[in-house]
PyMOL Python script that loads the backbone (N, CA, C, O; Angstrom):
from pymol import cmd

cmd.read_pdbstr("""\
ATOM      1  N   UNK A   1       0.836  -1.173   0.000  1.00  0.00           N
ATOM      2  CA  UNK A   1       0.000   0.000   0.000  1.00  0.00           C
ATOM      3  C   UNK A   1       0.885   1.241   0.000  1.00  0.00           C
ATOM      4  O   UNK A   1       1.733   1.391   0.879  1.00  0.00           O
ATOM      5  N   UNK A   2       0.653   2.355  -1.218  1.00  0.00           N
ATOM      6  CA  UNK A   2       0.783   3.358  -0.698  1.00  0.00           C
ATOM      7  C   UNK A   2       0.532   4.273   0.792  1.00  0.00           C
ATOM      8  O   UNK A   2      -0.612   4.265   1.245  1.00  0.00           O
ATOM      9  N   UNK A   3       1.462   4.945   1.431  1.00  0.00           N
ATOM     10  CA  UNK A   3       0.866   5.641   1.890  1.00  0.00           C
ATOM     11  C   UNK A   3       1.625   7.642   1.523  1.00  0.00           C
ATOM     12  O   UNK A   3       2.786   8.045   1.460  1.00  0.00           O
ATOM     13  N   UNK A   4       0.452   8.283   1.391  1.00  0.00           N
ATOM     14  CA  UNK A   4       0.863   9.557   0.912  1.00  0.00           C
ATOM     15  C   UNK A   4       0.446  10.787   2.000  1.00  0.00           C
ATOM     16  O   UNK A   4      -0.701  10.991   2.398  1.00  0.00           O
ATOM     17  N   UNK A   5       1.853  11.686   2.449  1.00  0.00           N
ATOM     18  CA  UNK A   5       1.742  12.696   3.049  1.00  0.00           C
ATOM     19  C   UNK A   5       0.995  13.611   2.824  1.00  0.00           C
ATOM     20  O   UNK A   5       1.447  14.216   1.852  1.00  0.00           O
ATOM     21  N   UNK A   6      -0.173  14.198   3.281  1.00  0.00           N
ATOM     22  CA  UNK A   6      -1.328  15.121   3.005  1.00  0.00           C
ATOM     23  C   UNK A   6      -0.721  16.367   3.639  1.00  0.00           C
ATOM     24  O   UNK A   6      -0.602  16.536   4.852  1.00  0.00           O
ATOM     25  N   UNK A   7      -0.367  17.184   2.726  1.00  0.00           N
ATOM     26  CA  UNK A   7       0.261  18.558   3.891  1.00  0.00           C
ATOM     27  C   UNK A   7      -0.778  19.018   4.978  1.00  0.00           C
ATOM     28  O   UNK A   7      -0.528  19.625   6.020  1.00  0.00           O
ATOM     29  N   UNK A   8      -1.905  18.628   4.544  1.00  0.00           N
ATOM     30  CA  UNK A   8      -3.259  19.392   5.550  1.00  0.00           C
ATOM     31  C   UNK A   8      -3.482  18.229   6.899  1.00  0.00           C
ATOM     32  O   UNK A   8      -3.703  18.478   8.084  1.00  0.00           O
ATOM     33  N   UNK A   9      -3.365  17.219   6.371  1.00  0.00           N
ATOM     34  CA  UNK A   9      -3.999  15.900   7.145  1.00  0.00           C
ATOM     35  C   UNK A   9      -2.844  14.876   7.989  1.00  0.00           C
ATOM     36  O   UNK A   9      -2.993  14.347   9.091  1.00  0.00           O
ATOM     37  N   UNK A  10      -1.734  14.808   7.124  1.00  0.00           N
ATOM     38  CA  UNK A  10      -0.912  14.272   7.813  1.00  0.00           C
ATOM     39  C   UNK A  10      -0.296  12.346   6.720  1.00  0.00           C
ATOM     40  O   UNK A  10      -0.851  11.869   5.730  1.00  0.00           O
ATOM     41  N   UNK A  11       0.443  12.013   7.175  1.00  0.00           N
ATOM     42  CA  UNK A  11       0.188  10.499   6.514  1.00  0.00           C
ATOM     43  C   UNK A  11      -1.324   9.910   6.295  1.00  0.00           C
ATOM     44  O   UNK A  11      -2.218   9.999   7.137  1.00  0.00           O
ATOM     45  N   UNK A  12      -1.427   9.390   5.214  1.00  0.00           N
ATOM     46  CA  UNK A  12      -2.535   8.411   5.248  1.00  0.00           C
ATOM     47  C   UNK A  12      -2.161   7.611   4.464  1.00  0.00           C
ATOM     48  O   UNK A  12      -1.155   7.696   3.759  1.00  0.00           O
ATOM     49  N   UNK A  13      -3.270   6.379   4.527  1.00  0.00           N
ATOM     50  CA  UNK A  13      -3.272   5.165   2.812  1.00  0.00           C
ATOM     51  C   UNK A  13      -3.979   5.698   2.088  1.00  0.00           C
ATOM     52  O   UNK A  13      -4.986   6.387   2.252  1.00  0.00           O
ATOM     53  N   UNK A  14      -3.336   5.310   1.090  1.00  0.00           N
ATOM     54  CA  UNK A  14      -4.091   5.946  -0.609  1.00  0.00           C
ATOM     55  C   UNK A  14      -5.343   5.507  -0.530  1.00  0.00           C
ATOM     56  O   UNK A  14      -6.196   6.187  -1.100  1.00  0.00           O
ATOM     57  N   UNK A  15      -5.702   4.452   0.086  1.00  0.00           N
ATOM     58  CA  UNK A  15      -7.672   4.397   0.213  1.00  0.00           C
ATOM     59  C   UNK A  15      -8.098   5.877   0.328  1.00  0.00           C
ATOM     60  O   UNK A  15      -8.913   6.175  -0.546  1.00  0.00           O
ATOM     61  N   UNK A  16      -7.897   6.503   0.844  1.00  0.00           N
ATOM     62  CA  UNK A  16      -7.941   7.763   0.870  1.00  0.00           C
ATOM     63  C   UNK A  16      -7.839   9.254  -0.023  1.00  0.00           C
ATOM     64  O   UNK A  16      -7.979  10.462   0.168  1.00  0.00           O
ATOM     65  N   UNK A  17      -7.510   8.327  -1.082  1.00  0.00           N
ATOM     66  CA  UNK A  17      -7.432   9.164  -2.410  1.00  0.00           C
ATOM     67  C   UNK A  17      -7.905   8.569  -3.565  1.00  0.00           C
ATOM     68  O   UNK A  17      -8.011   7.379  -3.862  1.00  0.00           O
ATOM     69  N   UNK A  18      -8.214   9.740  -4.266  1.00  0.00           N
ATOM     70  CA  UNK A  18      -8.358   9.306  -5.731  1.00  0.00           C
ATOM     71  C   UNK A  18      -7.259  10.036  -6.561  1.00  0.00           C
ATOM     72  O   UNK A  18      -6.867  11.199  -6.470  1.00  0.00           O
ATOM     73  N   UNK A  19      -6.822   8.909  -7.496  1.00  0.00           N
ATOM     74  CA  UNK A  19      -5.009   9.699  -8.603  1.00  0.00           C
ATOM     75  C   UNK A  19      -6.394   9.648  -9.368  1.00  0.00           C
ATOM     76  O   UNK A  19      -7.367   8.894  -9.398  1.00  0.00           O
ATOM     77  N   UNK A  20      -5.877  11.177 -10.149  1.00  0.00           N
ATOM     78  CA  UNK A  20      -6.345  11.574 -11.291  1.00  0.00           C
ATOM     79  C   UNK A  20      -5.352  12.071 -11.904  1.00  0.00           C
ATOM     80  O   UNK A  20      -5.607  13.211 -12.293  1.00  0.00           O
ATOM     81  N   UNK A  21      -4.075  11.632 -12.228  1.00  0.00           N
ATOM     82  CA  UNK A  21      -3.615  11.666 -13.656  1.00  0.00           C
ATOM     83  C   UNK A  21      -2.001  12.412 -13.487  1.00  0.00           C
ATOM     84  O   UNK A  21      -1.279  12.642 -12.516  1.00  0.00           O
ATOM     85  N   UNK A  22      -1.904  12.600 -14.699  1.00  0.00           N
ATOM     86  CA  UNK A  22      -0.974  13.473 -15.084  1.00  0.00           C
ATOM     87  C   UNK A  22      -0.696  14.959 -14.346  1.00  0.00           C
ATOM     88  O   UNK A  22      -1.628  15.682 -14.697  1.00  0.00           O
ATOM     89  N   UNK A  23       0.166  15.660 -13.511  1.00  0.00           N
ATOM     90  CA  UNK A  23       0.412  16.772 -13.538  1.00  0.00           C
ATOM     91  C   UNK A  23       0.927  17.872 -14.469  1.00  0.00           C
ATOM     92  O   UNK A  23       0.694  19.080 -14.503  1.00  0.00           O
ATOM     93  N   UNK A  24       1.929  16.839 -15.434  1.00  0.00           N
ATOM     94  CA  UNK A  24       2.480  17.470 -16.067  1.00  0.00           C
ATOM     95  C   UNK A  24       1.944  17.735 -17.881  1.00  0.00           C
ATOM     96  O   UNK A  24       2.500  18.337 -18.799  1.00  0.00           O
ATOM     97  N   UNK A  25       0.661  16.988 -17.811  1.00  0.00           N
ATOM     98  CA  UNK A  25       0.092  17.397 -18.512  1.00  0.00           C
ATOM     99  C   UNK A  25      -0.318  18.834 -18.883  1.00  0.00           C
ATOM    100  O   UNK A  25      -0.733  19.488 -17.926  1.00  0.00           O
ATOM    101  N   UNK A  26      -0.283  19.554 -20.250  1.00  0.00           N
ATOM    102  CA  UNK A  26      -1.017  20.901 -20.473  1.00  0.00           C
ATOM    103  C   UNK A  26      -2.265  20.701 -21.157  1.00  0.00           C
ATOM    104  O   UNK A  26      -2.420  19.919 -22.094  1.00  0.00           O
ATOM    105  N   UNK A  27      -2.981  21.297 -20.749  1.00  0.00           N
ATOM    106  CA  UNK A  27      -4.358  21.257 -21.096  1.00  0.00           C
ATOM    107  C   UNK A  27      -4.158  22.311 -22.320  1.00  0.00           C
ATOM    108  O   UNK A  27      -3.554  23.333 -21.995  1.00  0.00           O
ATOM    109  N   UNK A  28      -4.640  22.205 -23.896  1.00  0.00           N
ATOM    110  CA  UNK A  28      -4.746  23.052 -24.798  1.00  0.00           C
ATOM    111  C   UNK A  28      -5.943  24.110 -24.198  1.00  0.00           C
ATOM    112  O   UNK A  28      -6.830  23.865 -23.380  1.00  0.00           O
ATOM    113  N   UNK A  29      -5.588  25.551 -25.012  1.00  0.00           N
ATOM    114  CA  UNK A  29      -6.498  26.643 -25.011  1.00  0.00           C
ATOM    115  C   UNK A  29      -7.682  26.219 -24.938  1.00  0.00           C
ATOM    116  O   UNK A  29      -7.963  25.111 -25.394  1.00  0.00           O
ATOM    117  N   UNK A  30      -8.697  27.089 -24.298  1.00  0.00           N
ATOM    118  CA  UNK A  30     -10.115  26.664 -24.505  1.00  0.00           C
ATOM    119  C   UNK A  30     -10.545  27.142 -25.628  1.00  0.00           C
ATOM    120  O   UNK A  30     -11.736  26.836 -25.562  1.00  0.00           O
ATOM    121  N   UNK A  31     -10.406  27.679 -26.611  1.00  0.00           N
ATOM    122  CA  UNK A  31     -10.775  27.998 -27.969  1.00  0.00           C
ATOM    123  C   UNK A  31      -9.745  27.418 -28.811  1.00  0.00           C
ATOM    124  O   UNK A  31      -9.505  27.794 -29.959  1.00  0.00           O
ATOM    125  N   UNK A  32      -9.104  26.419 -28.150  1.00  0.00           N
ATOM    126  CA  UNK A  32      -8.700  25.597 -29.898  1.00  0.00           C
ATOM    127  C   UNK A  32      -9.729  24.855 -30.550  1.00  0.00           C
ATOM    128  O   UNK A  32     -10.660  24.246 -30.023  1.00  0.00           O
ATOM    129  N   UNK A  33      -9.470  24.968 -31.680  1.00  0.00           N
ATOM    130  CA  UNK A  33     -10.691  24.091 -32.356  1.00  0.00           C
ATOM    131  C   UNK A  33     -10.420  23.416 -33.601  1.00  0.00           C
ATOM    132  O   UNK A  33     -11.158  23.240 -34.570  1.00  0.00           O
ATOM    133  N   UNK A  34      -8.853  22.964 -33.332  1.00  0.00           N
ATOM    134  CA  UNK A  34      -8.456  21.538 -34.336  1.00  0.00           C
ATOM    135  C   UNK A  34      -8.367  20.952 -33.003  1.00  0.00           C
ATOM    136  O   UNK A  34      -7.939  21.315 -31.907  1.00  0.00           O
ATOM    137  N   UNK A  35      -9.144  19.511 -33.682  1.00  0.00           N
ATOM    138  CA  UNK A  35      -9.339  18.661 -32.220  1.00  0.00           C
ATOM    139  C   UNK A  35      -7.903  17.287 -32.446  1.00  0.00           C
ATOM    140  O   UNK A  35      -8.008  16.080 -32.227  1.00  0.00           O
ATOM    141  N   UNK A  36      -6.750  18.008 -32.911  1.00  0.00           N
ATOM    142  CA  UNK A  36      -5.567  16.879 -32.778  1.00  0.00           C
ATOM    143  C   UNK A  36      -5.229  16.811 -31.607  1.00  0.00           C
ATOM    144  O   UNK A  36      -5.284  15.778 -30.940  1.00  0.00           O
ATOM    145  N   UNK A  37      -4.591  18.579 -30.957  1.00  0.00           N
ATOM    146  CA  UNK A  37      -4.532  18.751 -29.661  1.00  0.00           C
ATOM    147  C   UNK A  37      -5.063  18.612 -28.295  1.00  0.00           C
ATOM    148  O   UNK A  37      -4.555  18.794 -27.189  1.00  0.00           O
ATOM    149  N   UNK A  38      -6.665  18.099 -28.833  1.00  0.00           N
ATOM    150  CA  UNK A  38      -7.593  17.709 -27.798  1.00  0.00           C
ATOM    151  C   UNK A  38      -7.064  16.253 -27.499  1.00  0.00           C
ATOM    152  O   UNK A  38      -6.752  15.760 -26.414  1.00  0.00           O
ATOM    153  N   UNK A  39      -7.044  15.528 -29.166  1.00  0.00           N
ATOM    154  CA  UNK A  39      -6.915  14.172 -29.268  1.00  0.00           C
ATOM    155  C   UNK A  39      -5.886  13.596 -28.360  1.00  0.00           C
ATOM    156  O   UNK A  39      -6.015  12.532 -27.755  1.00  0.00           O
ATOM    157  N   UNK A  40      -4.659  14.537 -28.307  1.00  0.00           N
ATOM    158  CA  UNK A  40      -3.729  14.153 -28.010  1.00  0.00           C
ATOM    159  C   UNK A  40      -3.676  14.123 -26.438  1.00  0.00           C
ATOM    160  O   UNK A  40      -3.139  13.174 -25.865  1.00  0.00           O
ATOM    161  N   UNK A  41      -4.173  15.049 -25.824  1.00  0.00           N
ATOM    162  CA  UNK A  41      -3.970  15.539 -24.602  1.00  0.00           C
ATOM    163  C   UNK A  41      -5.194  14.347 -24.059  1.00  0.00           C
ATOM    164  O   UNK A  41      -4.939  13.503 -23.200  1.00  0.00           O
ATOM    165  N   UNK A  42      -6.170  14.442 -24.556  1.00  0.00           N
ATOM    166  CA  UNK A  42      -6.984  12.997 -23.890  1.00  0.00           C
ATOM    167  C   UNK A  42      -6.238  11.844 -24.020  1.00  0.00           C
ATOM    168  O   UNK A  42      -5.839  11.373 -22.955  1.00  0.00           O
ATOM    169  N   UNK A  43      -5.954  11.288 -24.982  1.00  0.00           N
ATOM    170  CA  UNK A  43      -5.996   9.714 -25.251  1.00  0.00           C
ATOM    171  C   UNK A  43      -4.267   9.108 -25.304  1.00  0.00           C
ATOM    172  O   UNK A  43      -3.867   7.945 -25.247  1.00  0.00           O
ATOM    173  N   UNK A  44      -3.351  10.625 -25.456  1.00  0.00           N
ATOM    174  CA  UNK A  44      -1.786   9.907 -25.801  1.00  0.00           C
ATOM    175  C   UNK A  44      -1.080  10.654 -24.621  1.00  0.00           C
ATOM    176  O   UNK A  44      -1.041  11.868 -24.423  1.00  0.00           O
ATOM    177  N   UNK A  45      -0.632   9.825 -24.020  1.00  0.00           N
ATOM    178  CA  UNK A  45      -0.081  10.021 -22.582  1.00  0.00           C
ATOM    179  C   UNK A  45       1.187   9.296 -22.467  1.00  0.00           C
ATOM    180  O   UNK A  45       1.208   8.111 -22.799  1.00  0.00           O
ATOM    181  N   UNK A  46       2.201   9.847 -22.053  1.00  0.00           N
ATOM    182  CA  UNK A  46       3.843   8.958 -21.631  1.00  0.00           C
ATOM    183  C   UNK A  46       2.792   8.438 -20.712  1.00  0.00           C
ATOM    184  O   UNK A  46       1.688   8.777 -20.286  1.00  0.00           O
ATOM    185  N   UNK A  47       4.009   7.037 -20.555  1.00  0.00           N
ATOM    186  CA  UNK A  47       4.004   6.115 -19.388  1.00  0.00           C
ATOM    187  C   UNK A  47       5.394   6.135 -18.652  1.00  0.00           C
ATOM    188  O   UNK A  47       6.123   5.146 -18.596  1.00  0.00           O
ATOM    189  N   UNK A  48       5.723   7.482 -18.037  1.00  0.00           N
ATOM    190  CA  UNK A  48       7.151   7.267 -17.964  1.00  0.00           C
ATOM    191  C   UNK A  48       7.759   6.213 -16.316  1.00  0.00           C
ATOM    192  O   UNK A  48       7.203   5.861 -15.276  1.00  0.00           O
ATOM    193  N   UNK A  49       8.836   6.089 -16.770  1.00  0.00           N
ATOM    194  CA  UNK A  49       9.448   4.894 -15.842  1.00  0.00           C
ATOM    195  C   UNK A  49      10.682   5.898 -14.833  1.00  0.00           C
ATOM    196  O   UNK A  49      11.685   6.442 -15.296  1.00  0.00           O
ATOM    197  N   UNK A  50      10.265   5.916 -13.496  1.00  0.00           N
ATOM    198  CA  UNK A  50      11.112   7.153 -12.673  1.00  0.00           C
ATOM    199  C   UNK A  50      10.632   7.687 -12.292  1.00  0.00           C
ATOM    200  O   UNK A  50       9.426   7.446 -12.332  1.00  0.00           O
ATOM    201  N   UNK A  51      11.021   8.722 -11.678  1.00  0.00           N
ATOM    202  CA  UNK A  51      10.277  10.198 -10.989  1.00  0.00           C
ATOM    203  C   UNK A  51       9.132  10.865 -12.060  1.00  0.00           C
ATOM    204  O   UNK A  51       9.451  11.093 -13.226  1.00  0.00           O
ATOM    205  N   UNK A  52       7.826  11.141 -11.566  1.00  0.00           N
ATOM    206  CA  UNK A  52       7.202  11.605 -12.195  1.00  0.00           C
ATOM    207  C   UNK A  52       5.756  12.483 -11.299  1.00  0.00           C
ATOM    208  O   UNK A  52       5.160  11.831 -10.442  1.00  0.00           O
ATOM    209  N   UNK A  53       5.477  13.397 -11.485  1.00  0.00           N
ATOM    210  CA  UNK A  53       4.143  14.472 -10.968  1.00  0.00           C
ATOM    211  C   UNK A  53       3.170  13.921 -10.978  1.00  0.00           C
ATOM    212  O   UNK A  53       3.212  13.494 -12.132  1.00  0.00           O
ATOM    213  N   UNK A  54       1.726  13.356 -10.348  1.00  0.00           N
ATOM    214  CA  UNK A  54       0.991  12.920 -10.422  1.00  0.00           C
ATOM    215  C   UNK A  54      -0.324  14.031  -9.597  1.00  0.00           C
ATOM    216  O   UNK A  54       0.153  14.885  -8.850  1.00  0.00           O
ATOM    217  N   UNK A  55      -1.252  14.018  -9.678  1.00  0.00           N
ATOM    218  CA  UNK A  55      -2.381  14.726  -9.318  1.00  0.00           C
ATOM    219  C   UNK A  55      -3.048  13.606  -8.398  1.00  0.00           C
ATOM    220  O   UNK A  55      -3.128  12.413  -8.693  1.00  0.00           O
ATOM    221  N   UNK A  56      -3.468  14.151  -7.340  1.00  0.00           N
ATOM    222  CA  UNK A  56      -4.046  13.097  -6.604  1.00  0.00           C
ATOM    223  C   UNK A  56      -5.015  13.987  -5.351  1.00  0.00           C
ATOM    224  O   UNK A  56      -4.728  14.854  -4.526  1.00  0.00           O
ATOM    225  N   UNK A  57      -6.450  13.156  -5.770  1.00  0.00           N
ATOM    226  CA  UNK A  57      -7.170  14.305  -4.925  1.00  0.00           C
ATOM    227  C   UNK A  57      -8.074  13.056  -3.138  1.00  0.00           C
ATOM    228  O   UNK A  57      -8.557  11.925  -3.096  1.00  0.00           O
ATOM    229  N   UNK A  58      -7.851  14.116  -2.098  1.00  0.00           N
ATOM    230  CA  UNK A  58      -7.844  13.571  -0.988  1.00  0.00           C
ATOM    231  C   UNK A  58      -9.027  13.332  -0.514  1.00  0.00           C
ATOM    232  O   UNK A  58      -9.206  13.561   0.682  1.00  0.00           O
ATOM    233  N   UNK A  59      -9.855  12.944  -1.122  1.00  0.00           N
ATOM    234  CA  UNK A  59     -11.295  12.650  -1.349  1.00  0.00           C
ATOM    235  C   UNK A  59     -12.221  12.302  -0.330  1.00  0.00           C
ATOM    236  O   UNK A  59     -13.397  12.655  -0.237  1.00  0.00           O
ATOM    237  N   UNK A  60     -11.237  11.212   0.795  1.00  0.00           N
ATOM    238  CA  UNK A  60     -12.040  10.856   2.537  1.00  0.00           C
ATOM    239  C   UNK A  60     -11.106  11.783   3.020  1.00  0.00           C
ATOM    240  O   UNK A  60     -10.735  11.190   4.032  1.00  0.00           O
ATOM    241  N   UNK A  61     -10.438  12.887   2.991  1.00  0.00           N
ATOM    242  CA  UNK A  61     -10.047  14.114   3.909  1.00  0.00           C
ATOM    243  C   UNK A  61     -10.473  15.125   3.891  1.00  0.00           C
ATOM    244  O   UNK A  61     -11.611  15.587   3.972  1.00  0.00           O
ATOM    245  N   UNK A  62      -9.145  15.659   3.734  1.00  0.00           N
ATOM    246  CA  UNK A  62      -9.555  17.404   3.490  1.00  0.00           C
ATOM    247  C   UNK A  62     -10.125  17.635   2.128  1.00  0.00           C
ATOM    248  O   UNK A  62     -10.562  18.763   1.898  1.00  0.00           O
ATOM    249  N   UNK A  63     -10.191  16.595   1.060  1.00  0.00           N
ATOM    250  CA  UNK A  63     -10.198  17.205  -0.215  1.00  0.00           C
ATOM    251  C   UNK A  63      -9.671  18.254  -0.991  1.00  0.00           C
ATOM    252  O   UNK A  63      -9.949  19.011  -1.921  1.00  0.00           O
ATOM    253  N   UNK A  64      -9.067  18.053  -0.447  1.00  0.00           N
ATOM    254  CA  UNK A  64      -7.854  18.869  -1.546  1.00  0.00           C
ATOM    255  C   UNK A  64      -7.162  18.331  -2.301  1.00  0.00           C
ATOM    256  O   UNK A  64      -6.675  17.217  -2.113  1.00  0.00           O
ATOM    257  N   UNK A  65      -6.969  19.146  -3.455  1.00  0.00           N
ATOM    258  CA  UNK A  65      -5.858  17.930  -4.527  1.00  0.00           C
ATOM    259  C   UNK A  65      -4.486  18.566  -4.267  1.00  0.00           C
ATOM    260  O   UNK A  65      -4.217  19.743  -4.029  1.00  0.00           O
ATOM    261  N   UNK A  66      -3.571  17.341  -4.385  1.00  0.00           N
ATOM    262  CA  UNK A  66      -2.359  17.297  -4.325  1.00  0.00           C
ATOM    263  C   UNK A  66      -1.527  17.340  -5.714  1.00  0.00           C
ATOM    264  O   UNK A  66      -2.147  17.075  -6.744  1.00  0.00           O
ATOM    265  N   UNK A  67      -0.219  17.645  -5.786  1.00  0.00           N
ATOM    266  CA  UNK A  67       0.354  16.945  -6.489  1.00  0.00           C
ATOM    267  C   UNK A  67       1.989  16.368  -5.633  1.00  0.00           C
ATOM    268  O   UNK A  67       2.778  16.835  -4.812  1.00  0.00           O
ATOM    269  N   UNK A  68       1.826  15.043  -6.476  1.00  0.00           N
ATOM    270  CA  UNK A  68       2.661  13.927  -5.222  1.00  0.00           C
ATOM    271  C   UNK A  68       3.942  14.017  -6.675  1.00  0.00           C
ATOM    272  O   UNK A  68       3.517  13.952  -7.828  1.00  0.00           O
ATOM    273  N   UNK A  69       5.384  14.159  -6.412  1.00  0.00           N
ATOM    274  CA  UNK A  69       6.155  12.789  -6.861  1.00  0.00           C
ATOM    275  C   UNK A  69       6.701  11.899  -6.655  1.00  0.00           C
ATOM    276  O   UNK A  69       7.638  11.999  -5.864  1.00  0.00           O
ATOM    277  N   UNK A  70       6.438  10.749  -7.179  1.00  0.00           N
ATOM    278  CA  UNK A  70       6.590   9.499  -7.239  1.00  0.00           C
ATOM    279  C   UNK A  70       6.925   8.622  -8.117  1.00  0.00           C
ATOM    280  O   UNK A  70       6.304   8.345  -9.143  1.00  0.00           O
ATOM    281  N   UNK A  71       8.216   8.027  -7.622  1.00  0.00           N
ATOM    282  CA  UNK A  71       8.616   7.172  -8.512  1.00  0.00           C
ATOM    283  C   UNK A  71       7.941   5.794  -9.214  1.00  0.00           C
ATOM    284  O   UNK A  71       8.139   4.717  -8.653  1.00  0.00           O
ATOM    285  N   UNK A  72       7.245   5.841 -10.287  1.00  0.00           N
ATOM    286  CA  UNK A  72       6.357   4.701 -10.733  1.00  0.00           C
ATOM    287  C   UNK A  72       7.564   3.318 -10.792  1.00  0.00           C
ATOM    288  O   UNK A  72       7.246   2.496 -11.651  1.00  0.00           O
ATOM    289  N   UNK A  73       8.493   3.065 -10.240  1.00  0.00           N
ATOM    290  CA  UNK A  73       9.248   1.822 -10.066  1.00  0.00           C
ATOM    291  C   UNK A  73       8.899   1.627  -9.072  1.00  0.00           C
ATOM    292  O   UNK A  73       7.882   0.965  -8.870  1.00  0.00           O
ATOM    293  N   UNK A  74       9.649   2.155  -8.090  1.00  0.00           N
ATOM    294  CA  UNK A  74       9.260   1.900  -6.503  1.00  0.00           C
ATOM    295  C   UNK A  74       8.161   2.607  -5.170  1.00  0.00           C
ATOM    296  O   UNK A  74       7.892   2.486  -3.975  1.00  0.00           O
ATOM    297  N   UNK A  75       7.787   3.447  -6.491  1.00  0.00           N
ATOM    298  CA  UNK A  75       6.304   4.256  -5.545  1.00  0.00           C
ATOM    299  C   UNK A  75       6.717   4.467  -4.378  1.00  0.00           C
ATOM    300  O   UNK A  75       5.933   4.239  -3.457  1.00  0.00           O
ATOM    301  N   UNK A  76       8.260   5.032  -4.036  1.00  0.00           N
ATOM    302  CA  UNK A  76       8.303   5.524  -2.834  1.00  0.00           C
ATOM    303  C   UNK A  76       8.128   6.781  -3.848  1.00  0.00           C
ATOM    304  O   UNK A  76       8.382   6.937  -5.042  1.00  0.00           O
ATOM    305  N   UNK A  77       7.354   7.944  -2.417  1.00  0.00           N
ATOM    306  CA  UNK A  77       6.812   9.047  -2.556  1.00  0.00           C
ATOM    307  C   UNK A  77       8.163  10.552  -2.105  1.00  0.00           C
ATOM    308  O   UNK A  77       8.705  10.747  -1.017  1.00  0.00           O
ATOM    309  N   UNK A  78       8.328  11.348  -3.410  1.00  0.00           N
ATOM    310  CA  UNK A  78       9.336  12.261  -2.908  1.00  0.00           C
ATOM    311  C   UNK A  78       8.906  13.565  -2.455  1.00  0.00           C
ATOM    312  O   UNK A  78       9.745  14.367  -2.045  1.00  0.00           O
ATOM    313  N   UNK A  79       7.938  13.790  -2.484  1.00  0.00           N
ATOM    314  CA  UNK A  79       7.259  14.954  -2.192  1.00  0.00           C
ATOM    315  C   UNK A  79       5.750  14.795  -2.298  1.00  0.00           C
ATOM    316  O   UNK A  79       5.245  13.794  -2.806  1.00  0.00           O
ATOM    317  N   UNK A  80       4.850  16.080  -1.672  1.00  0.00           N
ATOM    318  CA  UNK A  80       3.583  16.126  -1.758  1.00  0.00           C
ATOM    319  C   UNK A  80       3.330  17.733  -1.565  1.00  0.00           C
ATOM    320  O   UNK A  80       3.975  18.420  -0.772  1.00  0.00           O
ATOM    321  N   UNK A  81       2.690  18.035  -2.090  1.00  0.00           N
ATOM    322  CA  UNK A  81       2.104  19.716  -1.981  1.00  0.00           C
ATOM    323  C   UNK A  81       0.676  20.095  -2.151  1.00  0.00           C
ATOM    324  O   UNK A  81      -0.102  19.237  -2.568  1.00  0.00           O
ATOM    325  N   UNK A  82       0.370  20.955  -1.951  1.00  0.00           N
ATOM    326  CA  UNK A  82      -1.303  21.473  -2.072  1.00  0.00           C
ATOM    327  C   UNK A  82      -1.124  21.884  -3.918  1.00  0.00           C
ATOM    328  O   UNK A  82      -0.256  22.667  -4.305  1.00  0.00           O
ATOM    329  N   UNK A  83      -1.796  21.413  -4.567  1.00  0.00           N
ATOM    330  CA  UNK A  83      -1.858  21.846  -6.024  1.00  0.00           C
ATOM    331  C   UNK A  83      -1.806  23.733  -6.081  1.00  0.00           C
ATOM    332  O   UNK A  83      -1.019  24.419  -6.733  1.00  0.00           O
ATOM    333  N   UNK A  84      -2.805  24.153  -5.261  1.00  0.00           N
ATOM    334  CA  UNK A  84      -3.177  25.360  -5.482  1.00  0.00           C
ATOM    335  C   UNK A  84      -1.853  26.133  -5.045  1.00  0.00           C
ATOM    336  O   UNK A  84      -1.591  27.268  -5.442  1.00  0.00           O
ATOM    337  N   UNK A  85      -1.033  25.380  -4.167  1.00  0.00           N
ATOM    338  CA  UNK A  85       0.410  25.990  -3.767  1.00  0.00           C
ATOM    339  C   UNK A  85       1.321  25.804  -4.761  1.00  0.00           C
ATOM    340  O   UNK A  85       2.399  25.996  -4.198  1.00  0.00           O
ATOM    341  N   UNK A  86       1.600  25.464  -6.266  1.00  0.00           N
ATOM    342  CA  UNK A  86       2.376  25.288  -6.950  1.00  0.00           C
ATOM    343  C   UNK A  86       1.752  25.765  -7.987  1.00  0.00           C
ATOM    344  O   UNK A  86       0.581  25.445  -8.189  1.00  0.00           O
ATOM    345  N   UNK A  87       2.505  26.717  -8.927  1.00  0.00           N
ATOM    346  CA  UNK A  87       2.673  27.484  -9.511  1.00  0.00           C
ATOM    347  C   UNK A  87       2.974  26.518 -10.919  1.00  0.00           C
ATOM    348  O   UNK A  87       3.811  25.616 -10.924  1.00  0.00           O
ATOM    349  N   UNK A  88       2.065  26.919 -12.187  1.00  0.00           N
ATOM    350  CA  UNK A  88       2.020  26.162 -13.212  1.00  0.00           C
ATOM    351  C   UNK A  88       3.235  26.521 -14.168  1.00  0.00           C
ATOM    352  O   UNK A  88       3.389  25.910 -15.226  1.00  0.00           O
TER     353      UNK A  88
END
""", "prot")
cmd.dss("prot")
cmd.show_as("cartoon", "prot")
cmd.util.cbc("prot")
cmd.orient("prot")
């Protein structure tokens, strides 16, 4: 089991969360309107192997979303922050 540092809440198990995705994803303009860039940003995603940003929202807590990194090899966790505290 994961467990992930909640800056608000403290340690918990990831039962406690829901991952929603990519951090390092960019979301295209809201007035683009060739839908490659939509295409892309929905459906084609790295799977990268290492340190990587993840979004993860605290759903039986405080609810707040996070963003955690974590190494997808060994899912030990290197950090955690309040999303709204990090600067895009």
């Amino acid at each position: 089991m994961i467990r992930l540092n909640c800056p608000v809440c403290g340690l918990r198990d990831e039962t406690e969360f829901t991952y929603l995705g990519d951090a390092t994803a960019r979301r295209p303009k809201m007035d683009e309107t060739d839908p490659k860039p939509w295409v892309d940003f929905v459906f084609f995603r790295d799977n990268p192997r290492g340190s990587h940003k993840e979004y993860w929202h605290h759903v039986l807590g405080c609810r707040q979303w996070l963003i955690v990194e974590r190494d997808t090899v060994s899912h030990d966790i290197s950090s955690s922050s309040l999303a709204k505290d990090v600067s895009a």
